[in-house]
N, C-alpha and C positions, 0 to 999 in steps of 0.2 A: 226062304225068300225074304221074308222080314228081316232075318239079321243084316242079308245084304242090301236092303233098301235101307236100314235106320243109317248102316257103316257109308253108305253114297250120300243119303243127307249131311251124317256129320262131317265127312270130307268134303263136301261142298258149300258148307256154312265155314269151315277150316279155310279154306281157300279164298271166299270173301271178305272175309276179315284179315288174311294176309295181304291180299288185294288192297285192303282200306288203309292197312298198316305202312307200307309201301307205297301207298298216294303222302300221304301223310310225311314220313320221313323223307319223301322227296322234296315236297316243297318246303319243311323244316331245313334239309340244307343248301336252297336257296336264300329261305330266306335269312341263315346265317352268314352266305356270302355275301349278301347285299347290306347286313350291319357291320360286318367286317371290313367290308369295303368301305364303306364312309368312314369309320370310325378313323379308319387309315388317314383319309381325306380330310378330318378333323387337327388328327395329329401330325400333318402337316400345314395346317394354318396357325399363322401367328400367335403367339401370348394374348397379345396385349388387342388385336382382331377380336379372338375369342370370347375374351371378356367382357371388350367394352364397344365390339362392333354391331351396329344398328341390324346387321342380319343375324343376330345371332343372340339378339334381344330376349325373341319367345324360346328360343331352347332353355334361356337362365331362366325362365320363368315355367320351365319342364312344360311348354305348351308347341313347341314344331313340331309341324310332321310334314312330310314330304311322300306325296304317291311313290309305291313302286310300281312299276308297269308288267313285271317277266310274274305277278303274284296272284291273284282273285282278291281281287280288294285290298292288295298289298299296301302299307302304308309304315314308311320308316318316322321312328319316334326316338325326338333327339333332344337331349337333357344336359344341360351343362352346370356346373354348379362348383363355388368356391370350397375346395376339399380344407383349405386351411381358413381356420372356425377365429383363431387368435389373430389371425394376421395377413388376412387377404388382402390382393388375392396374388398368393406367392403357388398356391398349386390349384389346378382345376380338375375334375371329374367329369368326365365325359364318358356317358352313356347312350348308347343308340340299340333299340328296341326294335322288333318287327311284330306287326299284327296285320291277319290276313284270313279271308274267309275258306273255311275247308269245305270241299262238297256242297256248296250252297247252304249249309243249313250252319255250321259252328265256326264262331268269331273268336278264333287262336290266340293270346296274345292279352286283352282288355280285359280287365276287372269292371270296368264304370257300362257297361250295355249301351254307350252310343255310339256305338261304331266309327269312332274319331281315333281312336289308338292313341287319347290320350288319358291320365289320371285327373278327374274333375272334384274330389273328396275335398279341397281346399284347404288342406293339412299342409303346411310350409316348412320344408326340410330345416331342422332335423325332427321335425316330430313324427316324420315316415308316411307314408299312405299316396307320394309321392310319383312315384315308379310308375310304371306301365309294367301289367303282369306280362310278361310274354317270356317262351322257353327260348326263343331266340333273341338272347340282348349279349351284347357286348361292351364291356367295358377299360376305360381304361383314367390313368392317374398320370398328368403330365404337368410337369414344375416351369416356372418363368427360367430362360436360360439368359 
């Protein structure tokens, strides 16, 4: 009787945790749809928009975020920055992040704990610390045509 109650308990802590695991991965590839998808959205606005457009101001300054709604606290974090160091700005990097609340209690995504989904260390590219930690970021490298 014991073996088969310990083998019901571990099967049922097995099951909660694939449960957990499976919340989790789900709203992970959401919210890789939803960086994906802007990113896309990115890489079809203009150069020279990009760069030097008044909305697009706080991304050069890795500080936009924009709610996502389909997420618990979803929030898209969006970072633009002149990839070319000698000779800007002939190429941009464009980076778009997700961070979002799992299960009420853990903040996916942020390294900095104020639930902004953005990097606040004041470390100015290239000296790094820059970023938004999150497993779901996308990125991409598009040149002046």
């Amino acid at each position: 009787m014991l073996l088969f109650a310990s083998a019901s308990v571990a099967y049922l802590l097995g099951m909660q945790q694939g449960m957990i695991h499976t919340d989790y991965l789900s709203q992970y590839q959401i919210a890789l749809h939803a960086a994906q998808g802007r990113l896309e959205q990115l890489a079809a606005t203009d150069f020279d928009t990009l760069w030097t457009g008044a909305a697009f101001a706080a991304a050069q300054a890795g500080q936009q975020q924009e709610p996502l709604a389909n997420l618990p606290g979803g929030m898209l974090s969006i970072q633009i920055r002149s990839a070319d160091v000698v000779n800007p700005p002939n190429l941009l990097d464009l980076h778009v992040a997700v961070c979002w609340t799992f299960r009420n209690t853990a903040r996916i995504g942020e390294n900095n704990g104020n639930n902004n989904c953005v990097e606040t260390s004041g470390l100015a590219y290239p000296t790094a610390g820059w970023e938004v930690n999150s497993p779901a970021m996308v990125s991409m490298r598009v040149a002046r045509r």
